[in-house]
Backbone as CSV, one residue per row, in Angstrom:
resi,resn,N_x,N_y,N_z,CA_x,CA_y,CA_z,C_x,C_y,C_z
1,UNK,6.854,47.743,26.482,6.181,46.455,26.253,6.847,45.388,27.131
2,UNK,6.371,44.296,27.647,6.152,43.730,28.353,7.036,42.352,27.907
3,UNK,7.516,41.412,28.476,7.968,40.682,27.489,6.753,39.585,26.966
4,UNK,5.673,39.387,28.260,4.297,38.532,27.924,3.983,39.757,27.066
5,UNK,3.577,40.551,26.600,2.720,41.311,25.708,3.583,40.908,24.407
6,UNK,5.084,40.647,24.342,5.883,40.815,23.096,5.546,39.328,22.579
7,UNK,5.471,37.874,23.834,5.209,36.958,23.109,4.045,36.687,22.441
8,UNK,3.140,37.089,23.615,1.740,37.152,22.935,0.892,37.610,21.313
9,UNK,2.161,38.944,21.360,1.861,39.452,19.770,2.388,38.758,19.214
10,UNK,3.584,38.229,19.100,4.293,37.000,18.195,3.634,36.314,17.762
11,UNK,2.994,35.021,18.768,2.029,34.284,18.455,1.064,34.375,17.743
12,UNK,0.426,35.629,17.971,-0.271,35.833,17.370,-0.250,36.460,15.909
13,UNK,0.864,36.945,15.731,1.158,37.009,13.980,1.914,36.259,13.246
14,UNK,1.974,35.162,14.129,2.333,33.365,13.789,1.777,32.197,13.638
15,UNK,0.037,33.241,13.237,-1.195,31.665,13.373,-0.694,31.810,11.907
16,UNK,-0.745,29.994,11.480,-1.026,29.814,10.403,0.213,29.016,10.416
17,UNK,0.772,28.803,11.388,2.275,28.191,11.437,1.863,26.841,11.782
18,UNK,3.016,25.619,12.157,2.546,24.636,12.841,2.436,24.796,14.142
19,UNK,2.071,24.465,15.001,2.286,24.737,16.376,3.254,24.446,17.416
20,UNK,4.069,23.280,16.663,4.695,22.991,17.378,6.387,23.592,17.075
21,UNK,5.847,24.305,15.678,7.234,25.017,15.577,7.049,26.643,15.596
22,UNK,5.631,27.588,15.603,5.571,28.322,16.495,6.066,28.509,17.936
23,UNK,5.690,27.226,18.748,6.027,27.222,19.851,7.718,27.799,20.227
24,UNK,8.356,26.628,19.091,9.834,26.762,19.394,10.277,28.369,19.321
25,UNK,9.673,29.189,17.972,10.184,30.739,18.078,9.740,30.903,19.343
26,UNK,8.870,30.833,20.295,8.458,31.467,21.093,8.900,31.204,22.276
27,UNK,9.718,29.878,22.478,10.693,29.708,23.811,11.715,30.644,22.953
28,UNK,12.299,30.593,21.917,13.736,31.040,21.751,13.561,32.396,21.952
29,UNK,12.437,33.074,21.712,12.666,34.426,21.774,12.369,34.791,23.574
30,UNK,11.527,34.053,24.235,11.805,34.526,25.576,12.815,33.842,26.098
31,UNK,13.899,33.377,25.722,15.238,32.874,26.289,15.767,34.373,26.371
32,UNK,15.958,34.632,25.051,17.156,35.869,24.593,16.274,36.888,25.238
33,UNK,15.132,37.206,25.270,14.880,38.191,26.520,14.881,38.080,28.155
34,UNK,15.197,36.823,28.393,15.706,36.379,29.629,17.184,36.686,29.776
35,UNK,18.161,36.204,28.834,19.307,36.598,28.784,19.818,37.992,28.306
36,UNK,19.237,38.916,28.248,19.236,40.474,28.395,19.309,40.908,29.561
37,UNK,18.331,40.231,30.471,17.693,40.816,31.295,18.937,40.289,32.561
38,UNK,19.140,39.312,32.173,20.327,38.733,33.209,21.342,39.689,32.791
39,UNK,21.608,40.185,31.840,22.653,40.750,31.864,22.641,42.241,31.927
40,UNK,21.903,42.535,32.681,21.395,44.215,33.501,20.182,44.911,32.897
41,UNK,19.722,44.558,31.712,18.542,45.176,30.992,17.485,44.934,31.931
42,UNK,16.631,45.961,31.778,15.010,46.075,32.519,14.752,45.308,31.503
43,UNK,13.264,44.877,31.863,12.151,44.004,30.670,11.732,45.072,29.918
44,UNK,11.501,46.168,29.940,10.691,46.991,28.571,12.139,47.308,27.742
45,UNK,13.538,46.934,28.530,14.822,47.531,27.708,15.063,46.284,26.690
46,UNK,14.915,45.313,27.482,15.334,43.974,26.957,14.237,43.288,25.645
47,UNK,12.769,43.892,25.714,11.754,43.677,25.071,12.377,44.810,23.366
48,UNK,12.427,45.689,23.916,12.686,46.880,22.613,14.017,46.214,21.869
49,UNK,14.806,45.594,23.006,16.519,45.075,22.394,16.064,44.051,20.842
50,UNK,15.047,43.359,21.211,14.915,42.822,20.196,14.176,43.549,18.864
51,UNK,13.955,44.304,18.737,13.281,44.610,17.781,12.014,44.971,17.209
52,UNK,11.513,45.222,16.124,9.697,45.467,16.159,9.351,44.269,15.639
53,UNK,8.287,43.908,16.609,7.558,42.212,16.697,6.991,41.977,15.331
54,UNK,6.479,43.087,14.593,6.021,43.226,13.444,7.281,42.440,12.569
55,UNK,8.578,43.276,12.404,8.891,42.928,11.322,9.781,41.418,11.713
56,UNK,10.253,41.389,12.836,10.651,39.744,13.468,9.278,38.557,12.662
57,UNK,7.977,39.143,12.655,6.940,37.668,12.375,7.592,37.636,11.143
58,UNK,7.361,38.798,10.374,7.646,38.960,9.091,8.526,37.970,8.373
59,UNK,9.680,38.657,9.323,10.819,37.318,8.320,10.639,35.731,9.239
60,UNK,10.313,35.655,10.126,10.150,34.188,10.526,8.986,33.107,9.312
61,UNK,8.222,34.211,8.736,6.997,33.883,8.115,7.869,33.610,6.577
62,UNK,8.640,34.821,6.575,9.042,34.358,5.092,9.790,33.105,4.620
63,UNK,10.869,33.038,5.954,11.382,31.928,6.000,10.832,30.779,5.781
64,UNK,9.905,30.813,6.344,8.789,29.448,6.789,8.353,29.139,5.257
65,UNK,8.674,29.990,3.998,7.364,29.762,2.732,6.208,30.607,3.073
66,UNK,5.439,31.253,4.430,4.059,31.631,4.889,4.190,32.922,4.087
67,UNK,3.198,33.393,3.784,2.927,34.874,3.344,3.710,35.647,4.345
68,UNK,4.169,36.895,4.079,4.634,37.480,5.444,3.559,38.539,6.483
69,UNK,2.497,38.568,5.746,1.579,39.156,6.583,0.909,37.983,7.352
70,UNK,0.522,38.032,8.501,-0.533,37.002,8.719,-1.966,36.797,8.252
71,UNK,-2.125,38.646,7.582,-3.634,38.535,7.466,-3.980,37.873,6.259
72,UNK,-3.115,38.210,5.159,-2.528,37.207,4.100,-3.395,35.916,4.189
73,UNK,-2.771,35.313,5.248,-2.325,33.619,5.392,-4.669,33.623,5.776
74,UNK,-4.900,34.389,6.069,-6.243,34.533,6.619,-7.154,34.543,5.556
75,UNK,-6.925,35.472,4.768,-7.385,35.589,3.390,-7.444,34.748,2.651
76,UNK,-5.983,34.064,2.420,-6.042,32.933,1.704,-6.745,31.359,1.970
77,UNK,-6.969,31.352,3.365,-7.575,30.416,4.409,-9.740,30.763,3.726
78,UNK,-9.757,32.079,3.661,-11.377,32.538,3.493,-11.488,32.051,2.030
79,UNK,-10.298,32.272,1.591,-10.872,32.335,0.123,-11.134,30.632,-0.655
80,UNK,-9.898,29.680,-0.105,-10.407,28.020,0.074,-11.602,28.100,0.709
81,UNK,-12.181,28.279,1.670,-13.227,28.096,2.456,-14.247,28.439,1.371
82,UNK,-14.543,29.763,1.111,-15.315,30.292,0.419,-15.559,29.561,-1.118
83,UNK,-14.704,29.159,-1.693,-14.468,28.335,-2.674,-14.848,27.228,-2.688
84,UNK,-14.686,26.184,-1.738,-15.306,24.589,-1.498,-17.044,25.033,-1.305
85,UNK,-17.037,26.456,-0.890,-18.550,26.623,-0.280,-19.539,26.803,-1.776
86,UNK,-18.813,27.883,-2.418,-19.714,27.849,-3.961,-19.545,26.528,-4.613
87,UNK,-18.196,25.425,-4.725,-18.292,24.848,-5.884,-19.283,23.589,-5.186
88,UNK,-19.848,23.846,-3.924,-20.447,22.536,-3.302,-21.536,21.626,-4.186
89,UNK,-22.397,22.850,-5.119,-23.381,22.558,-5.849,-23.052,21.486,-7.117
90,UNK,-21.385,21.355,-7.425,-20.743,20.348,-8.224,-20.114,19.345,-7.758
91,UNK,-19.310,19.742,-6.434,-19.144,18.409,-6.111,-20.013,17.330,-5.112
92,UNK,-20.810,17.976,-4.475,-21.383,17.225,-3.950,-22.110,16.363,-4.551
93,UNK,-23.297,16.717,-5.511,-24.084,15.717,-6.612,-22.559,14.518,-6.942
94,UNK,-21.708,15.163,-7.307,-20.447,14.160,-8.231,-19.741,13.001,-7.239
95,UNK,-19.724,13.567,-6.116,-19.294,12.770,-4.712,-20.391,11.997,-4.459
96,UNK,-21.738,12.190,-4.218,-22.712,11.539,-4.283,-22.804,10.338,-5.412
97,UNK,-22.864,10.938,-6.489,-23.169,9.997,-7.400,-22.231,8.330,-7.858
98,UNK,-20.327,9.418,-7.341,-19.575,8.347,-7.168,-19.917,7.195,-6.306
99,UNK,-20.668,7.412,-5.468,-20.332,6.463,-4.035,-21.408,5.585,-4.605
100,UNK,-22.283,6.327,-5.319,-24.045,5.391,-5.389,-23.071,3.927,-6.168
101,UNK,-22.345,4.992,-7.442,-21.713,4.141,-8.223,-20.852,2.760,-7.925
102,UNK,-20.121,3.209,-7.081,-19.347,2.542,-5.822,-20.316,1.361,-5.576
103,UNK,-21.229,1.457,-4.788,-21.908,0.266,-3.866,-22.619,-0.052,-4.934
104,UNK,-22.626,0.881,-6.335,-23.498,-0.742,-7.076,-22.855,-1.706,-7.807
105,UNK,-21.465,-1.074,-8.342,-20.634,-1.771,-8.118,-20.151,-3.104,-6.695
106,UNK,-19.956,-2.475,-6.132,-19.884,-3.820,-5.100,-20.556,-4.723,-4.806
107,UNK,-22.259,-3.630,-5.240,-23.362,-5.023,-4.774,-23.432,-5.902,-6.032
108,UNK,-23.153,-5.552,-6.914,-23.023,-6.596,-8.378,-22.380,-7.534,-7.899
109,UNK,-20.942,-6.909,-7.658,-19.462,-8.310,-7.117,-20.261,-9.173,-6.581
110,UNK,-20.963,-8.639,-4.733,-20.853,-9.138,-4.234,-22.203,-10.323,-4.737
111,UNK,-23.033,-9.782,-5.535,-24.290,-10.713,-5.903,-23.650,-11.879,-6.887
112,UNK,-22.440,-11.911,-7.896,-22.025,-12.352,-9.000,-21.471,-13.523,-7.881
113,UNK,-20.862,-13.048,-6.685,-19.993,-14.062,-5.781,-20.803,-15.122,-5.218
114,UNK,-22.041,-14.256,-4.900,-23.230,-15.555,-4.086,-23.903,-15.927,-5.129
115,UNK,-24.006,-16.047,-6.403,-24.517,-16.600,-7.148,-23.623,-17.630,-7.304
116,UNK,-22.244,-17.528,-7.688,-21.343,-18.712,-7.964,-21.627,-19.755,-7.018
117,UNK,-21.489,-19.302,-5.701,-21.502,-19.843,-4.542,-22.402,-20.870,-4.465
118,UNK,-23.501,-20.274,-4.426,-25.007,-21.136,-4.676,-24.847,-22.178,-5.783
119,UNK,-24.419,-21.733,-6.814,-24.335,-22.360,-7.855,-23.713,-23.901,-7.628
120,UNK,-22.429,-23.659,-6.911,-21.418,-24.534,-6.708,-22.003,-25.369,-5.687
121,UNK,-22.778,-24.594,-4.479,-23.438,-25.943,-3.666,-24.312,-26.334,-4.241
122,UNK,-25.509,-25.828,-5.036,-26.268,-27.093,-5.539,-25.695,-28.092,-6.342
123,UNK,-24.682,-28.001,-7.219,-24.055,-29.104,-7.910,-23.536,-29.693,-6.493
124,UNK,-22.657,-29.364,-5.824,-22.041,-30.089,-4.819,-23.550,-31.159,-4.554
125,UNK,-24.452,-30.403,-3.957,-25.778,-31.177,-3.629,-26.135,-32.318,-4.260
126,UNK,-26.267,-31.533,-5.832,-26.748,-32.630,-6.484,-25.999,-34.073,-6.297
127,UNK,-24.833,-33.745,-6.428,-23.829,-34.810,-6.981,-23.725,-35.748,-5.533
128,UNK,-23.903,-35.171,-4.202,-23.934,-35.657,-3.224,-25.431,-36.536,-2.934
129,UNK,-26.492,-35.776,-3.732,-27.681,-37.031,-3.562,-27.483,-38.271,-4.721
130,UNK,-26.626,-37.883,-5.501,-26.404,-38.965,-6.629,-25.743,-40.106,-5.909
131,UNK,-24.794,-39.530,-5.713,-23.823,-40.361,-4.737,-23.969,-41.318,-3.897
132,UNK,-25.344,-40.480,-2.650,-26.289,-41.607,-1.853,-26.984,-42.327,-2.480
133,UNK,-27.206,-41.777,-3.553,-28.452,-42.461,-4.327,-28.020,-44.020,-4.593
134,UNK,-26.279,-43.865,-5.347,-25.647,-44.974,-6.252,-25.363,-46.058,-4.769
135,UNK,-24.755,-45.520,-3.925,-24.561,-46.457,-2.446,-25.718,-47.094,-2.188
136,UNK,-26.726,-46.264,-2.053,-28.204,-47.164,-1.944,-28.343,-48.314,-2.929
137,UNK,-28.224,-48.053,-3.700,-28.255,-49.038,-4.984,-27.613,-50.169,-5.186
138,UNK,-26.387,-49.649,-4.521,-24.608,-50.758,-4.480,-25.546,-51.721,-3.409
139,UNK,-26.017,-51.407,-2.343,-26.174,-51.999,-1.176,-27.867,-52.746,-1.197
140,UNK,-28.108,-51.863,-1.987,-29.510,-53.223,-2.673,-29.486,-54.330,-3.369
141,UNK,-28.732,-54.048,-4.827,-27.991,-54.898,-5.499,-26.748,-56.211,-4.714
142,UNK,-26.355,-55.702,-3.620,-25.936,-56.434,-3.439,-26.449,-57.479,-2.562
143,UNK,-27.054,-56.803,-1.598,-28.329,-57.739,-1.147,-28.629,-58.888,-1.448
144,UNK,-29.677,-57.615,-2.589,-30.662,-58.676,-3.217,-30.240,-59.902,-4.105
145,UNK,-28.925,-60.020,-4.650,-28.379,-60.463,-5.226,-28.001,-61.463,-4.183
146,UNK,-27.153,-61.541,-3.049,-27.130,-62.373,-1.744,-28.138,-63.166,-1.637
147,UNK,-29.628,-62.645,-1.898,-30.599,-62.979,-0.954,-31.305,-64.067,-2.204
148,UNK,-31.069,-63.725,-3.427,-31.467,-64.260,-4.456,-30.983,-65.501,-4.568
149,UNK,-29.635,-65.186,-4.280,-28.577,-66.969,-4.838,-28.712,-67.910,-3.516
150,UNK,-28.993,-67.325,-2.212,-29.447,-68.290,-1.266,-30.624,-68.858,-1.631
151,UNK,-31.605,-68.011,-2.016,-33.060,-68.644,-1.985,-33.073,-69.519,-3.443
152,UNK,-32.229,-69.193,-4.313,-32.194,-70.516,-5.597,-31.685,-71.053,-4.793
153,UNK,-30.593,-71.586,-4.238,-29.839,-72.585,-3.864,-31.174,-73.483,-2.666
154,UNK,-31.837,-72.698,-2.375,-32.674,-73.657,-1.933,-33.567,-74.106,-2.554
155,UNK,-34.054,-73.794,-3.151,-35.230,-73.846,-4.118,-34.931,-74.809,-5.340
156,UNK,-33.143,-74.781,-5.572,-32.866,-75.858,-6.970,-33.395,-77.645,-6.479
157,UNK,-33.348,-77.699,-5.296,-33.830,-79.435,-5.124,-35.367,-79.628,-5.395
158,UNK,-35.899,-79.072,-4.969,-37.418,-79.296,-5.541,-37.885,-78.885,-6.697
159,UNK,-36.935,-77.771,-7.089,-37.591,-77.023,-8.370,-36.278,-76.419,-9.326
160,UNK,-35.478,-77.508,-9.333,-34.267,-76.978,-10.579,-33.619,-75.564,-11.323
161,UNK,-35.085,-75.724,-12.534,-34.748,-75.044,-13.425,-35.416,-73.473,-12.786
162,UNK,-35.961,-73.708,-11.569,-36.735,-72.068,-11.110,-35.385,-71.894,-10.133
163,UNK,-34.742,-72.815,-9.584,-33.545,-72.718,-8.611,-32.739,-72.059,-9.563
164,UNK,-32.117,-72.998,-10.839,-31.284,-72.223,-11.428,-31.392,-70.791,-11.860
165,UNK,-32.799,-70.412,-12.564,-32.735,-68.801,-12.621,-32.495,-68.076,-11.618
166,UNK,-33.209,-68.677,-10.590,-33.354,-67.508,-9.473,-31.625,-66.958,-8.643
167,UNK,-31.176,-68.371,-8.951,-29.692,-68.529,-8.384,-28.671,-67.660,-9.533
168,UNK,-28.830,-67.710,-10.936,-28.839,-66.724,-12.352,-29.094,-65.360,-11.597
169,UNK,-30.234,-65.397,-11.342,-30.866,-64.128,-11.071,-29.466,-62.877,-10.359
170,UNK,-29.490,-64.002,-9.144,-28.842,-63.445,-7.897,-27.341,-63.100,-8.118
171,UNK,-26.408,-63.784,-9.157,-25.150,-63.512,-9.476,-25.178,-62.505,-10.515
172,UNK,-26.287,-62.146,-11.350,-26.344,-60.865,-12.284,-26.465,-59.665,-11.383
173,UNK,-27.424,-59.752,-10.218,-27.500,-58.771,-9.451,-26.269,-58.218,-8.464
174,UNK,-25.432,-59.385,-7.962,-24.328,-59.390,-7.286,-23.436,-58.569,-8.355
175,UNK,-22.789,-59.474,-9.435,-22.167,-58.622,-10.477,-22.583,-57.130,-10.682
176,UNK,-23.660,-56.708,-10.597,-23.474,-55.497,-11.154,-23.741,-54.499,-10.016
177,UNK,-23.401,-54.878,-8.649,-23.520,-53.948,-7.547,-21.527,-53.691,-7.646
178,UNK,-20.888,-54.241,-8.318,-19.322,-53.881,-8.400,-19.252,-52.581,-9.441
179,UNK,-19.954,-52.688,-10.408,-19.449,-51.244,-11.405,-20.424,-50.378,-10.917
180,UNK,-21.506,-50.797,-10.652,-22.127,-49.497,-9.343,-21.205,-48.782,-8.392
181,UNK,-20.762,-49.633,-7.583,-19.774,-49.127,-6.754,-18.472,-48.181,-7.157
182,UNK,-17.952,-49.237,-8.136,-17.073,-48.109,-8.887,-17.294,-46.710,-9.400
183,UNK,-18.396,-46.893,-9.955,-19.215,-45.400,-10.210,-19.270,-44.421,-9.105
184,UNK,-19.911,-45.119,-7.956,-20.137,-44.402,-6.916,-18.914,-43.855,-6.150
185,UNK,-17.197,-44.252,-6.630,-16.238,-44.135,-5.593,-15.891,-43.128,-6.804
186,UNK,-15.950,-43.246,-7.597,-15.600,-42.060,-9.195,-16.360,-41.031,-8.559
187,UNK,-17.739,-41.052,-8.517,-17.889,-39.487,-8.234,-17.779,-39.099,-6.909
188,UNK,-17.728,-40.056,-6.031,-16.909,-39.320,-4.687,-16.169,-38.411,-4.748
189,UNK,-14.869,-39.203,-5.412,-13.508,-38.766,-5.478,-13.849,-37.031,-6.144
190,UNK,-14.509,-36.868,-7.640,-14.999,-36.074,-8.252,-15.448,-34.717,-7.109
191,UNK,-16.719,-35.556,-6.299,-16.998,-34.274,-5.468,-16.101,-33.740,-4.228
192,UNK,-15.417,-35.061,-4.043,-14.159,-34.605,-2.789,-12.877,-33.671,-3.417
193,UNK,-12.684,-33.431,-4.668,-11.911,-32.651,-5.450,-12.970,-31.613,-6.074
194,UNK,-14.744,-31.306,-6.156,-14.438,-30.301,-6.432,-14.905,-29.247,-4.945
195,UNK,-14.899,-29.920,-3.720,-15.226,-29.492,-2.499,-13.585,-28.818,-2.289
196,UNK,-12.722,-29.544,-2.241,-11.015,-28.820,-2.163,-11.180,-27.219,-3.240
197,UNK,-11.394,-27.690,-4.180,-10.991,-26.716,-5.347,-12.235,-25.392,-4.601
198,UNK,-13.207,-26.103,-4.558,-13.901,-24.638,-3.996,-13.762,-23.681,-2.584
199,UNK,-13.089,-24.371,-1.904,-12.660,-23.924,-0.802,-11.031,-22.970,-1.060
200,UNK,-10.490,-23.695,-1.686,-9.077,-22.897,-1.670,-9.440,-21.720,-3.208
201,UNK,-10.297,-22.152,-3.880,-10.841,-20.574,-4.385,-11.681,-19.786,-3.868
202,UNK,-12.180,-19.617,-2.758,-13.376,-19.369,-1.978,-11.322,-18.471,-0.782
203,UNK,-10.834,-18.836,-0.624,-9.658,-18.762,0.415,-8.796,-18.069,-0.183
204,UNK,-9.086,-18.244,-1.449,-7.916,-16.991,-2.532,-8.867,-15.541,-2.729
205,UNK,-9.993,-16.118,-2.886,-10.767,-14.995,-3.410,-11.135,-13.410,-2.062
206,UNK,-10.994,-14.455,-0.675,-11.061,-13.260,0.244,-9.355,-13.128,0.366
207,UNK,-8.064,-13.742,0.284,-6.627,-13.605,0.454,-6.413,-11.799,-0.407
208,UNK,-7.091,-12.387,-1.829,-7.316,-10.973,-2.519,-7.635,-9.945,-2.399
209,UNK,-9.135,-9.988,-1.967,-9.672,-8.891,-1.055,-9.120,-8.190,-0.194
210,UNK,-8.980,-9.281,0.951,-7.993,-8.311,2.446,-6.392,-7.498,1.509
211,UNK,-5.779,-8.108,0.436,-4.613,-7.472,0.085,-4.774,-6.052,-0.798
212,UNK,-6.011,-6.168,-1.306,-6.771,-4.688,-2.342,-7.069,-3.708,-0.882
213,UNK,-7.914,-4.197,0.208,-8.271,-3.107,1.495,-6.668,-2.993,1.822
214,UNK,-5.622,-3.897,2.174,-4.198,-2.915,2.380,-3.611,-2.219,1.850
215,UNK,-4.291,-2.160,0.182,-3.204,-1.442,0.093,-4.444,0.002,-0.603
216,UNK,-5.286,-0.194,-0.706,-6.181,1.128,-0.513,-5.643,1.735,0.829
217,UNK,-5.493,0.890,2.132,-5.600,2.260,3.192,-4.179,2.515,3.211
């Protein structure tokens, strides 16, 4: 035998190994038949020096934990195979059914999330047309209230007591464009705190997410 015919059988009653530590028996053993051979042995003398290739896999295999046959390691390889192949009719439906489970799960989350969402901008909305609404109002009132106490003040020389209401008129209207306003800077403030609050929960809620996908993968 040859010393390529001796590695070749090696290898080959060494599938089932890793490869990269197959490999290593297989430099070490054509070293030591190199170093035979340097030291006056022919190659079929130096090939036999080592032994029968058979029972060399043998104990390399046992060592390893591997069955010591290879055909063994083959068998046992058919018989997983063969096994995932019958029980397919159970797990597959069950693998299936998980995943359906899975994404309806998620699509709930993810529907429960855009509902909040929505939720939170139409109040934001609302409270933001209120808001314009009350400024509009501040800025009418105050106006009109302006526009009122000029036009009594003109109007009191010819016509007094219509001057005085109208000039009445115009300082009730003035007065109450101030607690308008106040109102209107109250719910500012209101929607400018709950615009913060929804953003940095909106900023926690994906912080969470990305830290659940790290540590799933």
């Amino acid at each position: 035998m040859t010393k390529l015919d001796f590695l070749s059988r090696l290898d080959t009653l060494l599938r089932g190994m890793r490869p990269a530590e197959r490999k290593q028996w297989l430099d070490d053993y054509g070293e030591l038949i190199e170093d035979r051979i340097e030291d006056g042995l022919t190659e079929a003398d130096a090939v036999a020096a080592m032994g029968d290739v058979y029972d060399i896999a043998r104990q390399i295999r046992t060592d390893a934990g591997l069955p010591a046959d290879a055909s063994e390691s083959d068998k046992t390889t058919r018989r997983k195979v063969l096994l995932w192949v019958c029980t397919a009719p159970l797990w597959i439906p069950a693998g299936l059914t998980a995943a359906a489970v899975a994404l309806g799960l998620a699509a709930a989350a993810l529907a429960v999330v855009i509902g909040v969402l929505a939720l939170v901008l139409a109040l934001c909305g609302t409270v933001i047309a209120l808001v314009a609404g009350l400024y509009g109002a501040v800025i009418g009132l105050a106006v009109g209230g302006i526009a009122a106490t000029l036009g009594g003040a003109l109007l009191i020389f010819p016509h007094p007591l219509q001057g005085l209401f109208v000039i009445g008129t115009g300082l009730v209207l003035t007065g109450l464009a101030a607690p308008v306003w106040m109102l209107c800077f109250m719910l500012h403030r209101l929607l400018k705190g709950l615009f913060h609050k929804t953003v940095s929960g909106i900023r926690c809620l994906m912080q969470r997410l990305a830290r659940r996908k790290e540590c799933v993968a």
